[in-house]
N, C-alpha and C positions, 0 to 999 in steps of 0.2 A: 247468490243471485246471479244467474243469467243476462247479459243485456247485449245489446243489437243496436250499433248505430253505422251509418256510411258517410264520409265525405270525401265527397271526389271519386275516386277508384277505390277507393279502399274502405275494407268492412273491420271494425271493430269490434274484438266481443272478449266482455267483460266475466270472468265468474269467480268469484272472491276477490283476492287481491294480483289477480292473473289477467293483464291485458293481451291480445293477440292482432296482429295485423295480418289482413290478406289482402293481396291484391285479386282486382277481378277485371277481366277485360269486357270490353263491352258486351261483346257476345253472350261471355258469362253471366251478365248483370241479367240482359232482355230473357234468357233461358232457364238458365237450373236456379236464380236467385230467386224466381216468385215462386217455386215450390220450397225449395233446400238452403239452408246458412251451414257451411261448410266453415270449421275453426281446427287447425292442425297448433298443437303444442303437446312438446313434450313426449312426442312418438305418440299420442292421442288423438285420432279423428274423429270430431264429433260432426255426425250430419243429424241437422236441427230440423226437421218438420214446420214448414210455415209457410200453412195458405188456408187463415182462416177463416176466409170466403165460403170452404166447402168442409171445414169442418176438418185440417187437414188429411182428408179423404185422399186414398190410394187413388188415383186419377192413372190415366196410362204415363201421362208425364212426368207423374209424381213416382210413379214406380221407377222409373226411366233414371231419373234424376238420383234415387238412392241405391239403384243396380249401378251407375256409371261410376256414384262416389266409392261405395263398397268393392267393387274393382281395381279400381285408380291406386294405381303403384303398389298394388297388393306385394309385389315381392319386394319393397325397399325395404331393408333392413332395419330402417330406422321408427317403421312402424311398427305400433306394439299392439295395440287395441284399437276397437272401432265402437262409438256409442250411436246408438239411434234416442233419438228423443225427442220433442216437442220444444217450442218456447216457455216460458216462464209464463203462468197463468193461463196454459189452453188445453185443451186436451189433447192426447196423443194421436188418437186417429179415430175417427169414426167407417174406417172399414173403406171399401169401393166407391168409386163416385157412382151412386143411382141412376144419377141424369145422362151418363155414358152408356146404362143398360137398357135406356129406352125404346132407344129407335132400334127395329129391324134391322142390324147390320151383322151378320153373325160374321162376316170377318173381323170388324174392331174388337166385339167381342170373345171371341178364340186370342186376339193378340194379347186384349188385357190380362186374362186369364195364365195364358203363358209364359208374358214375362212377368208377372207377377210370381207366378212359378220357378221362374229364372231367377229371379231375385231372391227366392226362400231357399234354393238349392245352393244359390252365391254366397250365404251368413256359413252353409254347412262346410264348403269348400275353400272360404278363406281360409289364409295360414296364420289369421292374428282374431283371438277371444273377440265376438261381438257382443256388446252387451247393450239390452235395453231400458230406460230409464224412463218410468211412465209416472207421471204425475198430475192424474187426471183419469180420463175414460179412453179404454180400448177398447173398440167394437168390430164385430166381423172379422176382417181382413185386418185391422189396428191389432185384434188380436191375435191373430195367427202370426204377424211379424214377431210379436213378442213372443211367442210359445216356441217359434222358429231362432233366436238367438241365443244364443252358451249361456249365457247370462238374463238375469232377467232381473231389477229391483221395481219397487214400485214404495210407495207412501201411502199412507195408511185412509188419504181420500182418496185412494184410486180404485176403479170398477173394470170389472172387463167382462165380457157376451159375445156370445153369437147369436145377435136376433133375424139372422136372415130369412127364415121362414114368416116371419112376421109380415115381409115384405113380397113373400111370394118368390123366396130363392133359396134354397136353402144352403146354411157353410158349408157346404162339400168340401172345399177345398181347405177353409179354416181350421174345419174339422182332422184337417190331416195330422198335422204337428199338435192339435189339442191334446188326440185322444191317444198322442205317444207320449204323451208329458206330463198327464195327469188323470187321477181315478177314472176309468170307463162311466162309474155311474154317471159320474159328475161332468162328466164332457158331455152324454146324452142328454142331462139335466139342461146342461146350458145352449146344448143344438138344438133340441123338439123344445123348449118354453120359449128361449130367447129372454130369460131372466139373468141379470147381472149376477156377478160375484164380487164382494166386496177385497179390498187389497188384503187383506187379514185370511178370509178364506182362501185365497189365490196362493198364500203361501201355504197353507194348512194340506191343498191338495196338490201340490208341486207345480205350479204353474210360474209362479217366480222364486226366485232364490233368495229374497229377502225382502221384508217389508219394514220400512221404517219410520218413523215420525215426521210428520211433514216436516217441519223443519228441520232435520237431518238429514235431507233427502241429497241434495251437495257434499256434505260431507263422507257420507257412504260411497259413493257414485266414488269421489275421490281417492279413497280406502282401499277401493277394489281399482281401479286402472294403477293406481301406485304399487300395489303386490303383483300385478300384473310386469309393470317395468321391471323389477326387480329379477324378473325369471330370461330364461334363456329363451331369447323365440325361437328357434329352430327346434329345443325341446318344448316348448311349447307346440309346435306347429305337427310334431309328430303324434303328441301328445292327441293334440284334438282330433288328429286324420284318423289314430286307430281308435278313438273313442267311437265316433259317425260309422267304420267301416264294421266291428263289431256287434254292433247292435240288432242285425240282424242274424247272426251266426248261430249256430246251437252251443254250448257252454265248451264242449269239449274242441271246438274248432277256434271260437275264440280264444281259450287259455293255449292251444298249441302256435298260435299266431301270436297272442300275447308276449310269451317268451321267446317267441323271437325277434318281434321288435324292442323288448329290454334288453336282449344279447346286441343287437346292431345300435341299440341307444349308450350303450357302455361302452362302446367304441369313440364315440364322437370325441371331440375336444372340449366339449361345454360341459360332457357328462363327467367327464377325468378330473378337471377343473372345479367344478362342483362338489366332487367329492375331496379332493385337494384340500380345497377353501374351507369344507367342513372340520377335517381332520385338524388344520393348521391354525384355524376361529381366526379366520378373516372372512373379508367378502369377495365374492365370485367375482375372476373379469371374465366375462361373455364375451366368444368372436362373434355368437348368434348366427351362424351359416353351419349347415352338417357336414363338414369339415370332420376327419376322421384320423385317430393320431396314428 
């Protein structure tokens, strides 16, 4: 379990038997705190979704607020993963704030649109696994974040949609990282009805990576950022650049790139080291920089 408490400067958050303190300046308090709770332990960043005011809806602020954290010291070494998620008993995001689409203002709305775009191109271009942790409803835009991270888990009460047609908009944009992630049917299925999928089907059509029992839903989460520590970030980081940079390639352009970033990854020192460690039955020491022997 999750929990959020503050006195004085500082924000505490609880999740098992794992206390963390952060400090927060004031500035910080009056700004990114009523959308984001930011908890760094253990090379693990987790930005928390909390403003359930609006449903924690992608707001321009809100987008602002988890593009700033998602960037912030992206190259310290000491960072390994980055979690997106919710608090404890709310839902994940119900997609764009509506009441920002109202009014006549086609420049606010070009900005929401593109940093919200900015912020889905930021999950692809960090150099550390993001992973989402949804337990609850993903809608719209809540889902496209998730379809948009490396990782993806959810609990077995969890729903996700794009019902933006319903409202007279359609996921365009949603639609973008759905209908790369999962069955064509089933992404049209869920962009023209704007009908949910249950967390059980969401795995079934690759939309998350793992679905699990509510109550195991911390422990998984766990599971995965800890096998995550364990690896080397810079092979990690190389890892994931040519995973995103392939995916558009024809087969025979990626496997000729392919072998040559395994040929430049066998150079490194984490890569020597790792096979070392194997040969030897010990454990790997990581410099984690592409450091090359």
């Amino acid at each position: 379990m999750l929990k959020f408490t503050r006195k004085n400067s500082f924000a505490y958050f609880e999740v098992g038997r794992y206390i963390t303190r952060t400090f927060y300046t004031n500035k910080m308090l009056s700004a990114e705190e009523k959308y984001v709770h930011i908890k760094e332990n253990n090379g693990i960043r987790t930005i928390i979704l909390d403003h359930p005011s609006s449903r924690n809806s992608l707001s321009l602020d809100m987008l602002k607020s988890v593009l700033i954290n998602i960037k912030k010291d992206e190259n310290n070494k000491d960072l390994r993963s980055i979690v997106l998620r919710s608090m404890p008993g709310s839902l994940f995001s119900a997609g764009h704030n509506l009441k920002e689409l109202t009014a006549n203002n086609g420049k606010l709305h070009k900005e929401i649109f593109e940093t919200c775009s900015e912020m889905m191109r930021a999950i692809a271009l960090s150099p550390v696994p993001i992973i989402a942790a949804v337990d609850g409803i993903a809608a719209a835009a809540g889902c496209q974040l998730v379809a948009a991270c490396d990782i993806a888990i959810c609990t077995e009460r969890s729903s996700f949609s794009t019902p933006g047609a319903n409202f007279g908009i359609f996921c365009s944009t949603p639609g973008i990282p759905l209908v790369r992630n999962i069955h064509r049917k089933t992404a049209m299925y869920m962009l023209f009805t704007g009908s949910s999928i249950s967390g059980n089907e969401a795995y079934k059509v690759g939309l998350v990576s793992k679905v699990v029992p509510n109550d195991k839903f911390e422990e998984e989460l766990d599971n995965i950022t800890t096998a995550i520590n364990m690896k080397s970030r810079s092979v990690v980081h190389i890892g994931k650049t040519f995973l995103y940079e392939q995916m558009d390639l024809d087969i025979s352009t990626a496997y000729f790139l392919g072998t040559e970033k395994m040929v430049n990854n066998l150079k490194m020192k984490d890569a020597q080291e790792g096979i070392k460690s194997f040969i030897e039955k010990r454990k790997p020491v990581w410099c984690h920089d592409h450091e090359k022997n």
